[in-house]
C-alpha positions in Angstrom: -15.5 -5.5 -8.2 -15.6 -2.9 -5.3 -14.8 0.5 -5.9 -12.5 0.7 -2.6 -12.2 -2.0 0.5 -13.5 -2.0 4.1 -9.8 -1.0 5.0 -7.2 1.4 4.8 -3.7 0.1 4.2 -0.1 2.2 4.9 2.2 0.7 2.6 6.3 0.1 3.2 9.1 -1.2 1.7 10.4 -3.7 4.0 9.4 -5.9 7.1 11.7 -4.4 8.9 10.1 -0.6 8.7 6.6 -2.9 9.2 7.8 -4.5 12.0 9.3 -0.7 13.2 5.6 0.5 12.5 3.7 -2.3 14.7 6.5 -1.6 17.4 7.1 2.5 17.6 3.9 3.7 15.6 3.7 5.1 12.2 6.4 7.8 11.4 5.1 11.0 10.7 6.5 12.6 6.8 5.9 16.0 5.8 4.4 16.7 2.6 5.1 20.5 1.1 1.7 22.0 -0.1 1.4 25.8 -1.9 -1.2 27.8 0.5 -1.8 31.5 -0.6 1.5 31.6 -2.0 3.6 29.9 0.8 4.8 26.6 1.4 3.5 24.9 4.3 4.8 21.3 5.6 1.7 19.5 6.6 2.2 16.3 8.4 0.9 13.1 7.5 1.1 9.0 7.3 -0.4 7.9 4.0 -3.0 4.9 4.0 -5.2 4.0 0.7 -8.0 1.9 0.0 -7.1 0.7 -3.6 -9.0 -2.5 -4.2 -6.3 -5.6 -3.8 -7.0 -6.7 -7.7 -5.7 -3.4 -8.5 -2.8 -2.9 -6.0 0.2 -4.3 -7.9 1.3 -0.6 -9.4 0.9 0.6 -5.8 3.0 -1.9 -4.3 5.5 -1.3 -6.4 6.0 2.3 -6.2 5.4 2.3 -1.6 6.4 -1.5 -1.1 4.7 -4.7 -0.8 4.2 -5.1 2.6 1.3 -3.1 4.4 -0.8 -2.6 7.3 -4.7 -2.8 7.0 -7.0 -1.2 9.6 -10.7 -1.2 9.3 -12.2 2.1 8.3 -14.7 2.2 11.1 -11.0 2.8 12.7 -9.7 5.0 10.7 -13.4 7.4 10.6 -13.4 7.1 14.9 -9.4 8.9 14.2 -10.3 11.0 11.5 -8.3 9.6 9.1 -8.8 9.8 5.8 -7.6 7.2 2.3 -5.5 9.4 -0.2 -7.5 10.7 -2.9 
């Protein structure tokens, strides 16, 4: 069983925010983060590259419908899975 796929996949809760997605882009979501002290709002879109056997936990806590893009596409726009 692979370890991770060829693929990073942004996960949502309904077609119509996939649909949204494919049409407008991805939405950018701020996730707080403690630096030195501070809070500091760092934007980001979340992808993963959870192996699909193991997916069904994920799905249901971000949705099960998703958008996969090949990593060679996410690595050419520095993008990287959530560790």
């Amino acid at each position: 069983m692979p370890l991770s796929l060829n693929s990073v996949i942004h996960y949502t809760d309904s077609y119509t925010k996939l649909t949204g997605i494919i049409k407008d882009r991805f939405k950018v979501k701020y996730c707080l983060e403690k630096v030195n002290g501070q809070d500091i709002a760092f934007p980001i879109v979340s992808f993963c590259d959870i192996p699909l056997s193991q997916i069904q936990h994920h799905a249901k806590t971000y949705g099960n419908y998703g958008i996969g893009l090949s990593k060679d596409w996410a690595n050419r726009n520095n993008l990287n899975a959530v560790l």
